[in-house]
C-alpha positions as CSV (number, residue, x, y, z in Angstrom):
1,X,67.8,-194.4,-15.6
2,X,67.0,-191.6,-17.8
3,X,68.1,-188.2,-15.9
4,X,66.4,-184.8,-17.4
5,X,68.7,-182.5,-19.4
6,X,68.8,-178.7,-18.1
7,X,66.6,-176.2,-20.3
8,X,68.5,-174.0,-22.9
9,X,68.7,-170.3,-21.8
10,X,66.8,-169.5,-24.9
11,X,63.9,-171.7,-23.8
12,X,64.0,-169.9,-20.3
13,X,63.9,-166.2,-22.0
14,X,61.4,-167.6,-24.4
15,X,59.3,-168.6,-21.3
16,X,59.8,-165.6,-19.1
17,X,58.4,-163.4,-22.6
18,X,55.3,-165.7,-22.8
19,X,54.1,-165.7,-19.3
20,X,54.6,-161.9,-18.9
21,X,52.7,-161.4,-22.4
22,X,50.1,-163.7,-20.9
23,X,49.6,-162.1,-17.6
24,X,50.0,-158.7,-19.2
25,X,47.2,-159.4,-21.3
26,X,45.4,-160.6,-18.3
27,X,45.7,-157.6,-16.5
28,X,45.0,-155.3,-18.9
29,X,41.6,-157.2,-19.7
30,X,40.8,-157.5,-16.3
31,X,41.7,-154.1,-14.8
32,X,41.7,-151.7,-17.9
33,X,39.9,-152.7,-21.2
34,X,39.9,-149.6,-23.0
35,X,43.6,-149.5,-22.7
36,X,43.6,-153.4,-24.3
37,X,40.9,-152.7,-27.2
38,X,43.5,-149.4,-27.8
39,X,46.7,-151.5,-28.2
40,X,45.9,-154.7,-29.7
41,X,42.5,-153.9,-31.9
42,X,42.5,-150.1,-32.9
43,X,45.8,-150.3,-34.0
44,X,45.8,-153.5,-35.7
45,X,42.7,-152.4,-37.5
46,X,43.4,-149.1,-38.2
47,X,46.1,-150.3,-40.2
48,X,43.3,-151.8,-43.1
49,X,41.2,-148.3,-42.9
50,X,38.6,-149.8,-40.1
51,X,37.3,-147.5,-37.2
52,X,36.8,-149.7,-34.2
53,X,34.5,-148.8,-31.1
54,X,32.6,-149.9,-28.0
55,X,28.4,-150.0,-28.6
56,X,27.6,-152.0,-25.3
57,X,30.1,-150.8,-22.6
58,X,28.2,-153.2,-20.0
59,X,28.2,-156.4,-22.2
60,X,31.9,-155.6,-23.2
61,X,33.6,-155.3,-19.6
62,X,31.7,-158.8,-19.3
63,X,33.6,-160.1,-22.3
64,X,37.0,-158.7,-21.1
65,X,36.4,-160.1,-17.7
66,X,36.0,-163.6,-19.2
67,X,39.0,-163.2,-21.5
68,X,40.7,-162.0,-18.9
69,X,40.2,-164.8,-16.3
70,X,40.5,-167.5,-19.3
71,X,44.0,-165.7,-19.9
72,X,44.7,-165.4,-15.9
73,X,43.6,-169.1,-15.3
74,X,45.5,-170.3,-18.3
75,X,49.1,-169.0,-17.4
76,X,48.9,-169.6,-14.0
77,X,47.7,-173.5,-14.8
78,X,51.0,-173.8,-17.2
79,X,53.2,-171.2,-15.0
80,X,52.2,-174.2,-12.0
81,X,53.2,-177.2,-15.2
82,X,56.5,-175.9,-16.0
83,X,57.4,-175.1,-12.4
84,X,56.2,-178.7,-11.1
85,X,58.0,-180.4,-14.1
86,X,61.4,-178.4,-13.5
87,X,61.1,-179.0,-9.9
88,X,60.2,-182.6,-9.7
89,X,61.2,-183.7,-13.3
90,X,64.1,-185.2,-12.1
């Protein structure tokens, strides 16, 4: 019978970085999208001489709510797979 070897400590730190990167995405979508289009698209583009703003403020807090529950849904979907697997993989 083939018995399940115990994760690495590097694949447990690697997994505790990606789930809170997920859900902080998530949040910030979610609960404070000006704060998100600030950190991960001004700066990015800034960096290449491109000025980035917000035409449609309604139809973009409908995006970032979408994003943000794709993002939200997502982690919590694999967050539930790797708990499940560690839990009953045996």
């Amino acid at each position: 019978m083939l018995e399940s070897e115990p994760m690495p400590w590097f694949g447990l730190i690697f997994l505790i970085a990606f789930f809170s990167f997920c859900f902080f995405q998530a949040y910030l979508l979610l609960r404070h999208p000006a704060s998100w289009v600030e950190w991960f698209v001004r700066k990015l583009w800034k960096s290449f001489g491109i000025a980035v703003s917000i035409a449609d403020e309604q139809k973009f807090r409908r995006q970032t709510t979408f994003l943000g529950m794709v993002y939200l849904i997502s982690g919590i979907i694999m967050l539930g797979f790797f708990v499940s697997v560690g839990a009953f993989g045996r």
